[in-house]
C-alpha positions as semicolon CSV with decimal commas, in nm:
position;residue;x (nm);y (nm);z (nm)
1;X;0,000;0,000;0,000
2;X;0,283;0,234;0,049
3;X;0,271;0,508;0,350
4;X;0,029;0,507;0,582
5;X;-0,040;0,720;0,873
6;X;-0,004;0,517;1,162
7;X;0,376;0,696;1,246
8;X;0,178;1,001;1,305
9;X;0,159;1,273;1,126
10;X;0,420;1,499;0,981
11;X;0,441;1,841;0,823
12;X;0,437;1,717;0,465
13;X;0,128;1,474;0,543
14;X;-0,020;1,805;0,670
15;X;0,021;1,988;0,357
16;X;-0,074;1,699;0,130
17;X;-0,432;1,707;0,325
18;X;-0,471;2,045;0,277
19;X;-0,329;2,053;-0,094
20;X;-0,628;1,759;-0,177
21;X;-0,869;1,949;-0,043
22;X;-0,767;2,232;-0,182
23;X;-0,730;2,088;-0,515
24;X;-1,131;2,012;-0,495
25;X;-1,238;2,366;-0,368
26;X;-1,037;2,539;-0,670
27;X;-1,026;2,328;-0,968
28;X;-1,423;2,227;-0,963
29;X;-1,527;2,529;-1,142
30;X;-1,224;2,467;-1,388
31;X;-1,413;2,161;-1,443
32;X;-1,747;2,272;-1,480
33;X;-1,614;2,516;-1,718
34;X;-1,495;2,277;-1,915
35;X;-1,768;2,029;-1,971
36;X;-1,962;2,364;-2,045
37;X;-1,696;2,424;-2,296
38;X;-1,753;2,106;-2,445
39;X;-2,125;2,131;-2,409
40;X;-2,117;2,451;-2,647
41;X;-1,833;2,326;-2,881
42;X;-2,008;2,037;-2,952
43;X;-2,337;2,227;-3,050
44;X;-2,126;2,440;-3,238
45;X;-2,149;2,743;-3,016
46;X;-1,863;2,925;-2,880
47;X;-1,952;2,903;-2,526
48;X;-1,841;3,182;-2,227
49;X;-1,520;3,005;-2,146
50;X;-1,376;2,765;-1,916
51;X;-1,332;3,006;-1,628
52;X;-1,702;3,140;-1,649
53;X;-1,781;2,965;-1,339
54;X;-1,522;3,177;-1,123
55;X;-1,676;3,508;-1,221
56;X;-2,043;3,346;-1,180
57;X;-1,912;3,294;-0,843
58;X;-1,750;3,613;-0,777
59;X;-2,064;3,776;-0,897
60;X;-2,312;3,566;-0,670
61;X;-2,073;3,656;-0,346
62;X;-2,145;4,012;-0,424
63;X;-2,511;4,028;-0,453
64;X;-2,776;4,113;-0,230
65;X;-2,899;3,833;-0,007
66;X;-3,279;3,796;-0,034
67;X;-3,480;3,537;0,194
68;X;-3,803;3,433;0,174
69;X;-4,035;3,503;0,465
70;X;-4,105;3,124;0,493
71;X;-3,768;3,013;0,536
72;X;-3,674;2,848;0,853
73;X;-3,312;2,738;1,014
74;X;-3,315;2,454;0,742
75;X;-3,268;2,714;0,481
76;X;-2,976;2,874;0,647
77;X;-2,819;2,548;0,797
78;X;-2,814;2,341;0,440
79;X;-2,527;2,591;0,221
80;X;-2,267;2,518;0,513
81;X;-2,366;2,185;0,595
82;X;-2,323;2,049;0,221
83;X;-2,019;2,295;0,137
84;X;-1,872;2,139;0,434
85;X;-1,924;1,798;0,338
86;X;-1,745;1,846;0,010
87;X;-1,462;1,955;0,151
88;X;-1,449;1,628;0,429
89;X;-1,487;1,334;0,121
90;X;-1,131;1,426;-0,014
91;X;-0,961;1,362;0,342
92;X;-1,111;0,999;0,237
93;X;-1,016;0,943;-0,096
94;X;-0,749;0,933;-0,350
95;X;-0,767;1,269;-0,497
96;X;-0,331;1,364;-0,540
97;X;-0,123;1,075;-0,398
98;X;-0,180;0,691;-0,421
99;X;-0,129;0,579;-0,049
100;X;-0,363;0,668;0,235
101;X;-0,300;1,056;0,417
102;X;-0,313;1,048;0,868
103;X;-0,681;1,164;0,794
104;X;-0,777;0,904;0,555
105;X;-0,884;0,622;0,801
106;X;-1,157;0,782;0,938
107;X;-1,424;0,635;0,691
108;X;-1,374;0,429;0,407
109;X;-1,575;0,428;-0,002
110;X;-1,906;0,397;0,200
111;X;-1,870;0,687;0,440
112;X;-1,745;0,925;0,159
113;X;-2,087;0,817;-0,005
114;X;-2,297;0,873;0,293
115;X;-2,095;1,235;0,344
116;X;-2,236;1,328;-0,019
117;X;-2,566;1,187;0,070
118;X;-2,594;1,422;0,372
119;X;-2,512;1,728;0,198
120;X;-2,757;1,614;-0,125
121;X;-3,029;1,536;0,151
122;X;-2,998;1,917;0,362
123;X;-3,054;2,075;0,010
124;X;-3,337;1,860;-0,040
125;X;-3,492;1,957;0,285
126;X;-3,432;2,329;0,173
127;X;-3,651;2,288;-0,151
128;X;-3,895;2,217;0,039
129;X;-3,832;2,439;0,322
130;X;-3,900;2,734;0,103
131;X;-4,257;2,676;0,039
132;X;-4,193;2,730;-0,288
133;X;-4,377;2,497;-0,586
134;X;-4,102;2,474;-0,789
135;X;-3,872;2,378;-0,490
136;X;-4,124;2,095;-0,378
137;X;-4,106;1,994;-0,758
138;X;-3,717;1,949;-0,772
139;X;-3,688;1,779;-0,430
140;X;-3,975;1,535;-0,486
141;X;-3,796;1,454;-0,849
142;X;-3,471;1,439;-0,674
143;X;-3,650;1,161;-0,424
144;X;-3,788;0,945;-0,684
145;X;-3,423;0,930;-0,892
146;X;-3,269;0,828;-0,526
147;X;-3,490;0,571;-0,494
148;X;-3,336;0,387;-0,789
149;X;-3,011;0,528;-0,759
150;X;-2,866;0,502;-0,377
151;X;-2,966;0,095;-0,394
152;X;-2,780;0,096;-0,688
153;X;-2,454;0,290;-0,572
154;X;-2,519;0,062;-0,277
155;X;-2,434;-0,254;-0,509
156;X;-2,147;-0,095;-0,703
157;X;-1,961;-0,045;-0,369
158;X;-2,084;-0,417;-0,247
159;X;-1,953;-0,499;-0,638
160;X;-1,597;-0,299;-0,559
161;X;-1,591;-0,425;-0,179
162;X;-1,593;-0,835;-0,333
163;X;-1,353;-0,692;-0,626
164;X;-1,043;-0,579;-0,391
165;X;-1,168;-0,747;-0,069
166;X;-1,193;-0,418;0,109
167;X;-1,400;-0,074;0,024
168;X;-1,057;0,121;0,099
169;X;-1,082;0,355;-0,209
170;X;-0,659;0,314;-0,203
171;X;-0,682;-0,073;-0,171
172;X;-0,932;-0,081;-0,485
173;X;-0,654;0,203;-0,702
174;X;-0,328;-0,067;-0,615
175;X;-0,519;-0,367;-0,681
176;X;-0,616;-0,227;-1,052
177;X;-0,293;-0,093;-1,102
178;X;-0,094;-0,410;-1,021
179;X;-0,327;-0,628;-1,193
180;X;-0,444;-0,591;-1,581
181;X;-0,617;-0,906;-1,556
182;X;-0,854;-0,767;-1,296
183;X;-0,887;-0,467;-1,455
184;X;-0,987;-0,613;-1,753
185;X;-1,193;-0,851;-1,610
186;X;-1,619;-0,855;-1,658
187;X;-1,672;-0,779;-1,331
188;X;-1,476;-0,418;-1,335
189;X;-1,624;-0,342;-1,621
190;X;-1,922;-0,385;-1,515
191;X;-1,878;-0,183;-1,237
192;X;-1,746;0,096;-1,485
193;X;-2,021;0,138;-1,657
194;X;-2,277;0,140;-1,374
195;X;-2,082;0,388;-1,214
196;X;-2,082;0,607;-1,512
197;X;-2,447;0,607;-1,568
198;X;-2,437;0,699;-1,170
199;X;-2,159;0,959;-1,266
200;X;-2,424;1,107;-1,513
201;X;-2,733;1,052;-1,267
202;X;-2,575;1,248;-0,982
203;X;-2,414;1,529;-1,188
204;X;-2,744;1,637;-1,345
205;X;-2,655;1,456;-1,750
206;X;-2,968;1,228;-1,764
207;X;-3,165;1,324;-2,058
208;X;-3,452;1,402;-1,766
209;X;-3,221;1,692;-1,606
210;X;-3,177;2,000;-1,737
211;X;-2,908;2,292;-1,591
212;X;-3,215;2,606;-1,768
213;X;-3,514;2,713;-1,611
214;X;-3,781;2,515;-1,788
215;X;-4,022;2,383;-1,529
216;X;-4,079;2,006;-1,676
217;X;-3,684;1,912;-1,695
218;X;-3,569;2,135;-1,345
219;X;-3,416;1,922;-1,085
220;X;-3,133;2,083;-0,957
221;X;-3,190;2,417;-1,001
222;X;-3,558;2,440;-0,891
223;X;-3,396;2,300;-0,563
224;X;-3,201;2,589;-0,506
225;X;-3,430;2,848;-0,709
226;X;-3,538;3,030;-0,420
227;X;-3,167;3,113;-0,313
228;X;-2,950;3,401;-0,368
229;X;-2,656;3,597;-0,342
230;X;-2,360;3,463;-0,136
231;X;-2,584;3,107;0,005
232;X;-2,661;3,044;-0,400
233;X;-2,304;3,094;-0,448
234;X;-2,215;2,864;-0,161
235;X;-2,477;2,573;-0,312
236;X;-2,341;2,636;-0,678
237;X;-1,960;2,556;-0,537
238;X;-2,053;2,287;-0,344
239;X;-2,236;2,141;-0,625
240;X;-1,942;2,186;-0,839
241;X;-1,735;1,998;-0,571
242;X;-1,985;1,726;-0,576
243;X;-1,928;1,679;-0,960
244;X;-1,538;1,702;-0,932
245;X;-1,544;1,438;-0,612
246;X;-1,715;1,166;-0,795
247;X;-1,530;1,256;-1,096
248;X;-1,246;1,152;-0,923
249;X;-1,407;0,842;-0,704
250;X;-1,458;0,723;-1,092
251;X;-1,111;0,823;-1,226
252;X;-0,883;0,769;-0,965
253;X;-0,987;0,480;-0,797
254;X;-1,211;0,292;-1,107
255;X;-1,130;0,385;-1,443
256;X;-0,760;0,573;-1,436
257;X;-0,592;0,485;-1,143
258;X;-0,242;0,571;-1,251
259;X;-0,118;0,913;-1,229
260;X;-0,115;0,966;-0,859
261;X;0,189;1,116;-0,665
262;X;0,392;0,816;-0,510
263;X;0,620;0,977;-0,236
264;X;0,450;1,320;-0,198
265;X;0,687;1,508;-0,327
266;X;0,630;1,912;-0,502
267;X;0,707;1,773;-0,854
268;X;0,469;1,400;-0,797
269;X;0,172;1,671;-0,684
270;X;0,223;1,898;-0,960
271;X;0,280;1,594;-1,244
272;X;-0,065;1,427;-1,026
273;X;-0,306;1,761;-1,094
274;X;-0,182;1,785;-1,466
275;X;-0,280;1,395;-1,498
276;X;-0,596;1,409;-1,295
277;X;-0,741;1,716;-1,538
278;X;-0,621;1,538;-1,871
279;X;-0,847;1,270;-1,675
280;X;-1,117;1,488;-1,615
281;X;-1,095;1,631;-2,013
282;X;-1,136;1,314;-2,116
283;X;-1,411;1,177;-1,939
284;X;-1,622;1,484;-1,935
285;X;-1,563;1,468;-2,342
286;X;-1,749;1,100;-2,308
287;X;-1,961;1,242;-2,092
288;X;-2,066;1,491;-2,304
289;X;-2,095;1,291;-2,626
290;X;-2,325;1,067;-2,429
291;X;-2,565;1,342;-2,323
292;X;-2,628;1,485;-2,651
293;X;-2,658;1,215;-2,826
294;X;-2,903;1,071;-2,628
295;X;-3,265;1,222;-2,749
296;X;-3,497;1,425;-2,461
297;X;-3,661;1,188;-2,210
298;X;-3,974;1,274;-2,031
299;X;-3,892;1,218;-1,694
300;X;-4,128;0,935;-1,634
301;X;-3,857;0,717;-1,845
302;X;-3,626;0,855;-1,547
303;X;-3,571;0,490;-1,485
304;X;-3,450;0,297;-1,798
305;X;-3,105;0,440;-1,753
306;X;-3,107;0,362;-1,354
307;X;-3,200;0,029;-1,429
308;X;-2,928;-0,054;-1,677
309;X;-2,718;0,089;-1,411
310;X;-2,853;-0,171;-1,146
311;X;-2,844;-0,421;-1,360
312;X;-2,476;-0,407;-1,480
313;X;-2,411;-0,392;-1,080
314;X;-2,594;-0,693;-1,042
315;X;-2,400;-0,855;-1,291
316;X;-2,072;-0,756;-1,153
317;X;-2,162;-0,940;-0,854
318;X;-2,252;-1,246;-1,061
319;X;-1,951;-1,265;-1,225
320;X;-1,699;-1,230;-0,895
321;X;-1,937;-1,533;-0,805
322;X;-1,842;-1,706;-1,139
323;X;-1,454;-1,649;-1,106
């Protein structure tokens, strides 16, 4: 496994913690930006740029707050609570170096999932904390995709727990790293491909979601539509965050896992950012050629996709069973 944290921890264990976590608070809207980019370039548009989503940000921190006279605690309490949480999954996961950081032990590939669940389920409470129709819309959408969707991430992580005999996201990286065999074995590849349809589920690229303000496709937004100011600019970053964590759940531990700083060193960090964002370029350019070429849904069809996606899990386990 390499270095672990048991010696204690030292300065440069320190710095690595904060550098992964910093990595996810400042490069999310450099990915956002980019699949944007994509997004336009591939409708033959010109699109605003990949650092669009910094001065949308800058902008929202300088507007006026407005809150609606309905709101309660809930409102308040779910900006922090899921802008914290992204910022505690990548003391638990692989995000710069391959081996395990002091803070990584405290939860393994299951409590990083729960951690995202928490914040998901706080701004799910403030939809319909609002009052608002269009907020009780998105979160009652946002239910009925979990219901399909957190069984199945359940099953993908039982899939990569029987895969590497442990749901250490740094076990599951050395294991596929060490062994082409594995990785090129049914049951990975199943578990690929569920994940990504997860990957597209959770980052709003079903062809049921849409990022505009069209009542019949919002999800996200009408969520968060009765926010403004700084707290939408806190939910907007943490939702970026989101997208780059499991972007790098599915690169770094999943589909990529090489590229990752070995000994911790300046120039491993520096060479590990440049690799995970040619990562990140190429799956969001998959990720994007799957969303537009798949025709409009109506959102009652919400499921086909979610199914596959359970199904391919369920097949992952039946093939570890048939090794």
């Amino acid at each position: 496994m390499g270095k672990t944290g048991g010696a204690g921890m030292t300065t440069r264990d320190i710095v690595l913690q904060v550098a992964q976590v910093a990595a996810v608070l400042v490069l999310s809207p450099l990915l956002q930006g980019i699949i944007v980019q994509f997004e336009e370039r591939v409708q033959r548009a010109r699109g605003p740029g990949i650092f669009q989503p910094y001065r949308d940000l800058r902008k929202l921190f300088r507007k006026q707050l407005v809150v609606p006279e309905t709101a309660s605690w809930i409102y308040w309490a779910a900006p922090p609570v899921a802008f914290a949480a992204m910022l505690t999954v990548p003391l638990l996961i692989p995000v710069l170096t391959d081996y395990p950081l002091p803070l990584s032990d405290m939860g393994d590939i299951l409590g990083g999932g729960l951690i995202l669940t928490l914040g998901s389920f706080m701004i799910l409470l403030a939809g319909l904390d609002s009052g608002s129709a269009y907020g009780g819309i998105g979160s009652s959408r946002a239910v009925m995709l979990g219901i399909l969707a957190e069984p199945t991430l359940i099953l993908v992580f039982v899939g990569i727990t029987l895969l590497a005999k442990a749901m250490l996201p740094f076990v599951v990286n050395h294991l596929l790293v060490g062994n082409p065999a594995l990785y090129w074995s049914p049951m990975h590849l199943f578990l690929v491909f569920a994940f990504f349809i997860l990957l597209l589920v959770e980052t709003d690229r079903l062809p049921v979601h849409s990022s505009t303000h069209i009542e019949v496709y919002m999800i996200e937004e009408a969520r968060i539509l009765e926010y403004s100011g700084p707290l939408l600019g806190i939910l907007r970053w943490a939702s970026m965050m989101k997208q780059f964590i499991l972007y790098t759940i599915f690169c770094n531990v999943l589909t990529l896992p090489w590229g990752l700083s070995r000994a911790g060193s300046a120039l491993g960090v520096a060479g590990a950012v440049s690799a995970l964002l040619l990562k990140f370029v190429l799956v969001a350019l998959v990720v994007v050629l799957v969303e537009t070429a798949q025709a409009r849904l109506r959102f009652h069809r919400y499921q086909e996709p979610l199914a596959a996606s359970f199904l391919l899990a369920v097949l992952a386990i039946v093939a570890n069973q048939l090794r």
